[in-house]
C-alpha positions as CSV (number, residue, x, y, z in Angstrom):
1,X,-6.7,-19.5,17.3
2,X,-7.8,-15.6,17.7
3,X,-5.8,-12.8,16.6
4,X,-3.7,-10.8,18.2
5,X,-5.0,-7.8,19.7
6,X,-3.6,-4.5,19.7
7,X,-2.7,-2.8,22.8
8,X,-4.7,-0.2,22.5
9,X,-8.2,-0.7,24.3
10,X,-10.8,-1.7,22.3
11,X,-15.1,-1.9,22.3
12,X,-17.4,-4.4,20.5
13,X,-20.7,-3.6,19.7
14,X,-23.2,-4.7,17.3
15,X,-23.8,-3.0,14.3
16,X,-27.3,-4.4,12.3
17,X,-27.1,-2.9,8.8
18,X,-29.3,-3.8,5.9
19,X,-28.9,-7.0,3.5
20,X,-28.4,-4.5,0.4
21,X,-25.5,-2.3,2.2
22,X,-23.8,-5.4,3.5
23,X,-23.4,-7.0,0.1
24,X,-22.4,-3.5,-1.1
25,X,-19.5,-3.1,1.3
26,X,-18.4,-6.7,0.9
27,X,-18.1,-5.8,-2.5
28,X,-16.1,-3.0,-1.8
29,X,-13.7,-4.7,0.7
30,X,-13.4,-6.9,-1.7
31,X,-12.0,-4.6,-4.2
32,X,-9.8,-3.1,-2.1
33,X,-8.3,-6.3,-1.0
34,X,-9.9,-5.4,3.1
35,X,-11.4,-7.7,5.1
36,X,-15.3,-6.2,5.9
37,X,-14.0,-4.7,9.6
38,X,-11.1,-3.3,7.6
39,X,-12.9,-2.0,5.3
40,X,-15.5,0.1,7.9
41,X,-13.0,1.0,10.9
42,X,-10.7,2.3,8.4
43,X,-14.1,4.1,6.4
44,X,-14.8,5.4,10.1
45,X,-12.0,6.8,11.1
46,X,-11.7,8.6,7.6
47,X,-15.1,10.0,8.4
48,X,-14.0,11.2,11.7
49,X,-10.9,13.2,10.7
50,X,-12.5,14.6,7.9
51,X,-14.7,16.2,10.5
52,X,-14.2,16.2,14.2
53,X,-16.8,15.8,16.7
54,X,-17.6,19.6,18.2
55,X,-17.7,18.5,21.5
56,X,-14.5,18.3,23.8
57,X,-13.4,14.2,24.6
58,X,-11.4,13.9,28.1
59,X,-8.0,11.3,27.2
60,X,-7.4,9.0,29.2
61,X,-4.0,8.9,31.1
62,X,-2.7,5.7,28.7
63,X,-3.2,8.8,26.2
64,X,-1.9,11.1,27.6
65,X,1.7,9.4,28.7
């Protein structure tokens, strides 16, 4: 049986990351009791509010409501 997913929209892609980073952040998930995708959308979107893209992004209406 699959999770739930959220309502917000989502995208997949594949990410192809070396053997030594891999066992590094299951390490680190680990430690902070995370699953690995946890552990890097939540690493992401720390990275991304510590410092904004520069560029304007258009929201989408579901957004915007």
């Amino acid at each position: 049986m699959r999770a739930q997913k959220s309502k917000k929209n989502t995208k997949t892609f594949p990410l192809e990351i070396e053997d030594d980073l891999h066992k590094q952040l299951r390490i680190k998930a680990i430690e902070e009791d995370k699953t690995l995708h946890s552990l890097i959308i939540d690493t992401l979107s720390a990275r991304v509010q510590e410092e904004p893209a520069t560029y304007g992004v258009r929201k989408t209406n579901e957004e915007t409501a």
